[in-house]
N, C-alpha and C positions, 0 to 999 in steps of 0.2 A: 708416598714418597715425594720428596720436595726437591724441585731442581731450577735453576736460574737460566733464563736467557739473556746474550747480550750481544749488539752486535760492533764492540771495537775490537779492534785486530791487537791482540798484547806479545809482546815476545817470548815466543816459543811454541803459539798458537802453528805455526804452518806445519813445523818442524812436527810438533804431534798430531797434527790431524793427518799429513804423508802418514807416520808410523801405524795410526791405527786403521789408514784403509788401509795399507800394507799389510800389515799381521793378519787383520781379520780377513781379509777376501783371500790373502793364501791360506788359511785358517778355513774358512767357510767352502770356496771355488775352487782353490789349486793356484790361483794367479800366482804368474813370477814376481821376480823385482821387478821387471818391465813395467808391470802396470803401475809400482811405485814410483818408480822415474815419472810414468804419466802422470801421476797425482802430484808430485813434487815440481814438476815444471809448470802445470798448469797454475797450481798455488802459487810460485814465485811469481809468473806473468800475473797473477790476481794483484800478490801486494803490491809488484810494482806501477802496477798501471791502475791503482783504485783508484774510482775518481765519486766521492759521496753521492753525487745527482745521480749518478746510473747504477752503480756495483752498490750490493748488501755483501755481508756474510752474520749469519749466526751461529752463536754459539753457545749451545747447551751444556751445563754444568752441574755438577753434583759434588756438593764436598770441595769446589777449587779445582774438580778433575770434569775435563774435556768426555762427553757423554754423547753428542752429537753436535751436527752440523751441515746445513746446508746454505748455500749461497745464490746470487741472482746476480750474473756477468751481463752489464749492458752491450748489444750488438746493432751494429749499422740498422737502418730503415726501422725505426721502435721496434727492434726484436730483441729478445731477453733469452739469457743459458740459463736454465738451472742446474747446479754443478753442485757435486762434493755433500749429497745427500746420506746422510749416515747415521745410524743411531748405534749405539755398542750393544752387541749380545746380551750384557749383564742387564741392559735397561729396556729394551723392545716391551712391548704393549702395554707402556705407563702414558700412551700417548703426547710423547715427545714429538714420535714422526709429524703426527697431524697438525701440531702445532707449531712445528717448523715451516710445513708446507703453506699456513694458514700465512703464516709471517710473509712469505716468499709470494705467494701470491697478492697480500694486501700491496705489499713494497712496489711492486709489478703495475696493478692500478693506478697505486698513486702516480707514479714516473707515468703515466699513460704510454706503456706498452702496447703492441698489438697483438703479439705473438710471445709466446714464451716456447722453449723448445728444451729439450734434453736427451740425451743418449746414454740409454744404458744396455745390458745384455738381458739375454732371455731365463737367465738363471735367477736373478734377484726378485722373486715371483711377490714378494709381500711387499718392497718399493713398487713394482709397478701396481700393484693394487691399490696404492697410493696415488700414484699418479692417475689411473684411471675415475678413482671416487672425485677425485680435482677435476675432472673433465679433459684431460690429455689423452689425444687418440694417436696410438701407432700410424708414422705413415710413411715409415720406411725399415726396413728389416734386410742388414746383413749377414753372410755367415764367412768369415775367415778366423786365421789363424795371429791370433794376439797374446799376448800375457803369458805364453809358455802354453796354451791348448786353441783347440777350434770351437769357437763362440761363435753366437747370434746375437748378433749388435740392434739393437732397436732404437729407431729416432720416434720419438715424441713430439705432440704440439697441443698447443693449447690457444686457442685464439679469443682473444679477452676482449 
């Protein structure tokens, strides 16, 4: 299977990458709209505040069509988010993920990051297993009520 990476933001990108963590993780979790509003506002504050030296986003393609995606939000004191991790059900274990996460982490080096950090739930068990092979250790674990259910929130870190 053949698929393209790239990392410039082109119009209509935000708008579909909201749509498909929205469909899928109500799809896959249960999540409400709520968690789409999350994904949609964090997105808007991405494009509007991109600034090339600190922020990545990639983008995985197949066919013209949006397949995954993960980015790297520069944050105060050399710390980096890694946000909007996603590969689509149709494509999972063509090793997209790995090679997003390779991107995101090289990106991270170079900018001489110290810390990279992430938050996701306790549900998404084959991302964190991603995150773990990368060398990210849990080091913080909530449980409240978000996205229409009661989740376990997990922070992540990586110190590079």
């Amino acid at each position: 299977m053949t698929w393209t990476l790239r990392h410039i933001i082109k119009p209509g990108d935000i708008g579909y990458l909201t749509y498909l963590h929205g469909t899928t993780y109500n799809q896959e979790y249960g999540y409400d709209t709520a968690f789409e509003a999350y994904v949609a506002s964090g997105l808007a504050e991405f494009a509007d505040s991109f600034t090339p030296d600190r922020d990545r986003i990639w983008i995985a393609e197949r066919k013209d069509r949006i397949i995954g995606s993960i980015a790297i939000v520069g944050r105060p004191k050399l710390n980096a988010q890694l946000r909007w991790f996603f590969v689509h059900p149709d494509y999972r274990g063509h090793g997209i993920g790995r090679k997003l996460m390779k991107e995101a982490l090289r990106f991270s080096k170079q900018r001489e990051y110290k810390r990279i950090f992430l938050w996701t739930t306790s549900e998404l068990s084959k991302a964190r297993s991603l995150y773990i092979k990368a060398g990210f250790r849990k080091t913080l674990e909530k449980r409240r009520v978000n996205w229409g259910k009661t989740i376990n929130e997990e922070r992540y870190d990586l110190l590079l």
